[in-house]
N, CA, C and O atoms as a GROMACS GRO file, in nm:
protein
  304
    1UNK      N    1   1.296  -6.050   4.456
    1UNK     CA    2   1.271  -6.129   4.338
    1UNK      C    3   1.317  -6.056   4.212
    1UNK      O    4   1.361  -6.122   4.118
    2UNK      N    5   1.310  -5.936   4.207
    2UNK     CA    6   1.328  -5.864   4.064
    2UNK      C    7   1.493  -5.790   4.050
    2UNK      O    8   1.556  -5.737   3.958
    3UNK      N    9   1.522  -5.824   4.218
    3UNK     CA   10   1.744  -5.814   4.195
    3UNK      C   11   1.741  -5.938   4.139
    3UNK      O   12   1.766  -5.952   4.019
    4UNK      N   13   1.716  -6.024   4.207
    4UNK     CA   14   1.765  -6.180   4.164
    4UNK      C   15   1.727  -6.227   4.022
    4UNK      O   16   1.797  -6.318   3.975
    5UNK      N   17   1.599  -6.164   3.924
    5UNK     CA   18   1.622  -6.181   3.792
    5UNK      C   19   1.668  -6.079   3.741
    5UNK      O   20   1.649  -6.086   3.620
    6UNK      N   21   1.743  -5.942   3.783
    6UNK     CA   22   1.813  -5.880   3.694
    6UNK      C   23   1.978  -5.932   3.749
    6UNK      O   24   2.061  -5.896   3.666
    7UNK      N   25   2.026  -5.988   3.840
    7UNK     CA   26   2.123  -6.042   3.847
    7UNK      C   27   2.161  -6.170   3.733
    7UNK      O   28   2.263  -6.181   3.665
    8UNK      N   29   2.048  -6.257   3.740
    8UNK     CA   30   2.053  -6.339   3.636
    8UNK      C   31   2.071  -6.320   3.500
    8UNK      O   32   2.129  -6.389   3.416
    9UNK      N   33   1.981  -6.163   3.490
    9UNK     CA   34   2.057  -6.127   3.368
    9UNK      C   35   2.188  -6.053   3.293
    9UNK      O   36   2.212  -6.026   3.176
   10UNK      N   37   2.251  -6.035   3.403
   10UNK     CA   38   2.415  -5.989   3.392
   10UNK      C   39   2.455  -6.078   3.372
   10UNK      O   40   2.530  -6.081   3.274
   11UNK      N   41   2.429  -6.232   3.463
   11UNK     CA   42   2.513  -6.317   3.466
   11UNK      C   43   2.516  -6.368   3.330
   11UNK      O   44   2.622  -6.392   3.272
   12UNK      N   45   2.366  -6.391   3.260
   12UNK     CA   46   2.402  -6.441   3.125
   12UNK      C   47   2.451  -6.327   3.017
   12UNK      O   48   2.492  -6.360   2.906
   13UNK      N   49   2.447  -6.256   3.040
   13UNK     CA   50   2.553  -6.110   2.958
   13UNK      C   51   2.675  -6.160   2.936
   13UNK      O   52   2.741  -6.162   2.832
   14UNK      N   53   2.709  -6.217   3.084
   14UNK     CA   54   2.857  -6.267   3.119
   14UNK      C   55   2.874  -6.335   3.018
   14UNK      O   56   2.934  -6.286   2.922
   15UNK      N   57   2.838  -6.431   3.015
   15UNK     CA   58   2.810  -6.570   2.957
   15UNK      C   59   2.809  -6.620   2.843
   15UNK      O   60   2.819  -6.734   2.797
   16UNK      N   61   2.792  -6.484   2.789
   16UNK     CA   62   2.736  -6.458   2.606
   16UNK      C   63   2.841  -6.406   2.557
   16UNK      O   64   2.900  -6.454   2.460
   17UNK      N   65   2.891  -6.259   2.644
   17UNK     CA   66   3.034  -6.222   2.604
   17UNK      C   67   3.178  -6.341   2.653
   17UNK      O   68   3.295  -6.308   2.671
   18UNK      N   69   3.141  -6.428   2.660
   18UNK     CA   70   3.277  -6.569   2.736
   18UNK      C   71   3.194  -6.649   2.578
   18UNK      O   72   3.247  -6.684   2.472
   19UNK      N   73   3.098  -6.654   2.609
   19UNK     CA   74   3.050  -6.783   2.468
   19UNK      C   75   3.077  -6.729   2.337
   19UNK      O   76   3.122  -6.805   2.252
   20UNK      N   77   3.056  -6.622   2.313
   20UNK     CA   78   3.096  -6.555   2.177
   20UNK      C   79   3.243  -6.562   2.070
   20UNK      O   80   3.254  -6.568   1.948
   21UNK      N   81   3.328  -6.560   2.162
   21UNK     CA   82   3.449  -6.574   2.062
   21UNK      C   83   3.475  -6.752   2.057
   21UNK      O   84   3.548  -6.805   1.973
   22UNK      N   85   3.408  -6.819   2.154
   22UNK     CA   86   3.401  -6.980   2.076
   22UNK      C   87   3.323  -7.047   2.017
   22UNK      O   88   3.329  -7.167   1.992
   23UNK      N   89   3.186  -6.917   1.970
   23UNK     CA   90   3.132  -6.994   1.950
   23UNK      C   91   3.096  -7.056   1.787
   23UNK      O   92   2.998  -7.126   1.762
   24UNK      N   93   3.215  -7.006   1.672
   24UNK     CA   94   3.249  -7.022   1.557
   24UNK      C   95   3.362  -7.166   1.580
   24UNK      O   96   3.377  -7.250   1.491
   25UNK      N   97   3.416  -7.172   1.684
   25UNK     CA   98   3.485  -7.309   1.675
   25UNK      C   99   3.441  -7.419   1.682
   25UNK      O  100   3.486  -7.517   1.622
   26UNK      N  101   3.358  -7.416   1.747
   26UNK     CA  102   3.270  -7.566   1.854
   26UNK      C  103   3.138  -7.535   1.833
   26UNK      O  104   3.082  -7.429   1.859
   27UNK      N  105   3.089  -7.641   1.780
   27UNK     CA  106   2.932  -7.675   1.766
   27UNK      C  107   2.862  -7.673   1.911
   27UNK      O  108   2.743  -7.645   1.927
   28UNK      N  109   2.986  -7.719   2.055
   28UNK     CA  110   2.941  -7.726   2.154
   28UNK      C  111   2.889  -7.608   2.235
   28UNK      O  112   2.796  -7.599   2.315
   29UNK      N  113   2.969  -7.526   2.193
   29UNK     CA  114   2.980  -7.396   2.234
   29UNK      C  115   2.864  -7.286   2.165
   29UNK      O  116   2.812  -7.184   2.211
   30UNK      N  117   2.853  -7.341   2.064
   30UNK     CA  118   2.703  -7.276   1.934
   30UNK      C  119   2.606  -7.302   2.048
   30UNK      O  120   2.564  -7.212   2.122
   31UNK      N  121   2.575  -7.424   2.058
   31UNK     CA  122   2.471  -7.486   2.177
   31UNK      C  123   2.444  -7.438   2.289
   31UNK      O  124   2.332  -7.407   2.329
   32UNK      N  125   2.539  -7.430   2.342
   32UNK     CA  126   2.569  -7.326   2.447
   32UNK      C  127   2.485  -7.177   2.436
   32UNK      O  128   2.376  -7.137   2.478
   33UNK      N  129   2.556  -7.138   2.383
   33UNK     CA  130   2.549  -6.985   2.310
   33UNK      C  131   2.388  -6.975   2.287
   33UNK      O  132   2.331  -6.886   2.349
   34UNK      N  133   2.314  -7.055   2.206
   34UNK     CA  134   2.197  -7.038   2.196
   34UNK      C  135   2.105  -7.129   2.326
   34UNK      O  136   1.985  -7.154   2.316
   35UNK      N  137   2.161  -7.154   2.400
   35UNK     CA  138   2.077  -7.191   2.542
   35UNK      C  139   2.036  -7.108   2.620
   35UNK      O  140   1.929  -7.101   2.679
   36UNK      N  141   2.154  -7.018   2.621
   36UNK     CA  142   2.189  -6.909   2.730
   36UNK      C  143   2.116  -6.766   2.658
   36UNK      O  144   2.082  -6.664   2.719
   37UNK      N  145   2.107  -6.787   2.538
   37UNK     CA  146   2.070  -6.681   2.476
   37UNK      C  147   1.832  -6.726   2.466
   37UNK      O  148   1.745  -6.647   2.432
   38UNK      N  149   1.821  -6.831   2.498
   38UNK     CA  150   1.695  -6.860   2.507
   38UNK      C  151   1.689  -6.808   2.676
   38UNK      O  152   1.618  -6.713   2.709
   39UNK      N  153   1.747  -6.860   2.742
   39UNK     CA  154   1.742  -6.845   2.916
   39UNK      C  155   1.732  -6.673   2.941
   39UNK      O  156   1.639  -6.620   3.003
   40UNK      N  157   1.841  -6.601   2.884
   40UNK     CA  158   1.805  -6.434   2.892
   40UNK      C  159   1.655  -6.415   2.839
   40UNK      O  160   1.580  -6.350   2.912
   41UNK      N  161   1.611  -6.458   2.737
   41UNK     CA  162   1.518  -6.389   2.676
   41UNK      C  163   1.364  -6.445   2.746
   41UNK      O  164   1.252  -6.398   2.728
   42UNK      N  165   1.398  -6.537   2.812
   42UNK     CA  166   1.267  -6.560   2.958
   42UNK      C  167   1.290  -6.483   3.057
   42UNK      O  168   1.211  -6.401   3.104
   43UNK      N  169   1.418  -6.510   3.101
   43UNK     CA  170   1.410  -6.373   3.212
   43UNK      C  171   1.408  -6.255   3.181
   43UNK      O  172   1.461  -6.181   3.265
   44UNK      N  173   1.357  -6.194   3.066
   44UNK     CA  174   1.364  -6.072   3.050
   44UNK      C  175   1.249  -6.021   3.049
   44UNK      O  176   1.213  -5.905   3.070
   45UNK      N  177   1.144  -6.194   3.002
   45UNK     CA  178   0.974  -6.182   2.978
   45UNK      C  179   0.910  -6.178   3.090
   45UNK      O  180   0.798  -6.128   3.105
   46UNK      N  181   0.994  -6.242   3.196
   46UNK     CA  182   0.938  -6.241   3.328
   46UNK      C  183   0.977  -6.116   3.391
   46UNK      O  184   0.894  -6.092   3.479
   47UNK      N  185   1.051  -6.042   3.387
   47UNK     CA  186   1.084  -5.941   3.453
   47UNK      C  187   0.968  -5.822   3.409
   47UNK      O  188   0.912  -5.751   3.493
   48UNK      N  189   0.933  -5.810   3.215
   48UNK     CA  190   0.838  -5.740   3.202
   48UNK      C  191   0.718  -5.775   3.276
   48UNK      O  192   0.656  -5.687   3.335
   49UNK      N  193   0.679  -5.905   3.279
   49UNK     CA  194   0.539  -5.921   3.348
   49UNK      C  195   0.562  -5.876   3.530
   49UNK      O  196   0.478  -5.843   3.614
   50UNK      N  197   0.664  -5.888   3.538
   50UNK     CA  198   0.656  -5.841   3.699
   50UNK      C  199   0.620  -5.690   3.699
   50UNK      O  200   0.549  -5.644   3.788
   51UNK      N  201   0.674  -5.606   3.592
   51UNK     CA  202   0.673  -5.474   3.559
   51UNK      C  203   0.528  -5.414   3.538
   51UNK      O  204   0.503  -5.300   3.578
   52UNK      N  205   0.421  -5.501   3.467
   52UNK     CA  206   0.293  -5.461   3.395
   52UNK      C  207   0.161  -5.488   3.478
   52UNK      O  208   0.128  -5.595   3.531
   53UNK      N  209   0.101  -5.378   3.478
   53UNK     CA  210   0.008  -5.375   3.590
   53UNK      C  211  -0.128  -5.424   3.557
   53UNK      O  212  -0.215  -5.349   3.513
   54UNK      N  213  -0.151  -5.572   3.583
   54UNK     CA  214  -0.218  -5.658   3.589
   54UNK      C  215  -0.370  -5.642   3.565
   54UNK      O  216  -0.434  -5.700   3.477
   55UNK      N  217  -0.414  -5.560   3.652
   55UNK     CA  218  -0.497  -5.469   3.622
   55UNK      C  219  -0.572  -5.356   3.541
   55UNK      O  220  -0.690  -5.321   3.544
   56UNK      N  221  -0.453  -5.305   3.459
   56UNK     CA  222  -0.457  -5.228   3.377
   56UNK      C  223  -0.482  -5.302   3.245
   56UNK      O  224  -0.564  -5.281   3.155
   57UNK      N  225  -0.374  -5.407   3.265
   57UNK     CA  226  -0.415  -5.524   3.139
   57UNK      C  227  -0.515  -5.562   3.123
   57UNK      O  228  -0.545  -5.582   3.006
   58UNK      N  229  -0.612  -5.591   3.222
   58UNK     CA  230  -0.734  -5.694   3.246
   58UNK      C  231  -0.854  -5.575   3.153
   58UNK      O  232  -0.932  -5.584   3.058
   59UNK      N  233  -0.825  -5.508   3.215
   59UNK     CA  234  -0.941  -5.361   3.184
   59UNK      C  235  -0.897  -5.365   3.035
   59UNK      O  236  -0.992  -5.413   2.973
   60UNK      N  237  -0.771  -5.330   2.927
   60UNK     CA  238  -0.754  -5.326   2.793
   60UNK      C  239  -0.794  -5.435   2.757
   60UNK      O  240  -0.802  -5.434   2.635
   61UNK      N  241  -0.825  -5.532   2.801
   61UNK     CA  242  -0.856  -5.682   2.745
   61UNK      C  243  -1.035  -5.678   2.692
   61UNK      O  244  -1.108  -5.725   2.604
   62UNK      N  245  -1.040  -5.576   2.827
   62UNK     CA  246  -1.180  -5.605   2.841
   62UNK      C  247  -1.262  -5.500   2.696
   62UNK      O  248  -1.359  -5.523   2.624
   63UNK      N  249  -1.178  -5.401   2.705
   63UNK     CA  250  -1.266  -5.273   2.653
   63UNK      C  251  -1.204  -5.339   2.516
   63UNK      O  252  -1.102  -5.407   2.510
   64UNK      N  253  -1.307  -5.295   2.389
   64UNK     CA  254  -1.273  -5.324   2.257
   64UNK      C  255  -1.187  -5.222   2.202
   64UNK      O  256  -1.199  -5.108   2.248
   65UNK      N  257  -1.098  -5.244   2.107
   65UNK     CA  258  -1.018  -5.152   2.066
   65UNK      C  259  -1.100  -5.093   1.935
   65UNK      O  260  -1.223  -5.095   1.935
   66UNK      N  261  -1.020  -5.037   1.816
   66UNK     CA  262  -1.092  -4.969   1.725
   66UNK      C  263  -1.023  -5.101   1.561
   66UNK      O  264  -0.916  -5.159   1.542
   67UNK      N  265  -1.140  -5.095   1.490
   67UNK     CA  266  -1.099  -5.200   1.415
   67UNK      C  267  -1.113  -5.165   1.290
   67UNK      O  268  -1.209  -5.114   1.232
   68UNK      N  269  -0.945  -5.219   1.231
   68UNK     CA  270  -0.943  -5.170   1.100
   68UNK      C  271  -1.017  -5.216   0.969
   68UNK      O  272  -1.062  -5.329   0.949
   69UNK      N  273  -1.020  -5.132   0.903
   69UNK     CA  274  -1.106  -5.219   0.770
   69UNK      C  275  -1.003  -5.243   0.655
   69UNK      O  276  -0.892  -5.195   0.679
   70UNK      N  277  -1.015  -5.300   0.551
   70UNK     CA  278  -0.963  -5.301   0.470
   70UNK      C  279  -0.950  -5.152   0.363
   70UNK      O  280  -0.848  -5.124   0.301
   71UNK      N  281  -1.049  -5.089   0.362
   71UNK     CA  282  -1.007  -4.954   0.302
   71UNK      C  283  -0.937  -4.807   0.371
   71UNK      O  284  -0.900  -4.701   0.321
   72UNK      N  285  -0.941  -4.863   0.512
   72UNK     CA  286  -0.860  -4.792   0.582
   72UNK      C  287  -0.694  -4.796   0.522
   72UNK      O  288  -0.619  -4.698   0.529
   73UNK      N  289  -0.656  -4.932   0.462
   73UNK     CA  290  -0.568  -4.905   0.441
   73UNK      C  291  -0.524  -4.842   0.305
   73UNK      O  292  -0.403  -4.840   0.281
   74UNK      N  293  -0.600  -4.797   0.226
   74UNK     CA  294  -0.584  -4.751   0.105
   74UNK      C  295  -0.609  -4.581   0.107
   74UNK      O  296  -0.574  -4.504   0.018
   75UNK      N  297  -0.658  -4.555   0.196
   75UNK     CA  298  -0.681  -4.414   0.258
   75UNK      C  299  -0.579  -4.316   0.235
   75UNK      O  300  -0.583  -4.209   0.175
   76UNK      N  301  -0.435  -4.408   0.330
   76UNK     CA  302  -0.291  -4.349   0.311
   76UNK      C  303  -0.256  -4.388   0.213
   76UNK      O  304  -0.144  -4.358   0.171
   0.00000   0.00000   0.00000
């Protein structure tokens, strides 16, 4: 599963460097260009979540972090 979305993401590499020099001519090709450029940037979100340990997340979710105040920022 995680060749087959980093394959996908060469392929739209491909895709971007082929769409790029047309894509100042053709509105069709703009379209294009920003399809393919939405499509990388999911498979890239999915590849992090395949990466992030689920678990580890659940537990930071759980525990409270530390919370800023407003004069904290006048401090610096």
């Amino acid at each position: 599963m995680k060749k087959e979305i980093l394959n996908s993401i060469k392929e739209k590499e491909l895709q971007l460097a082929k769409l790029k020099v047309h894509v100042e001519k053709s509105s069709i090709c703009s379209e294009l260009y920003n399809k393919v450029v939405l499509e990388k940037a999911i498979l890239k979100k999915e590849l992090e979540a395949m990466n992030s340990n689920v678990f580890v997340e659940n537990i930071k979710r759980l525990l409270p972090g530390k919370k800023l105040y407003i004069c904290d920022y006048f401090k610096k």
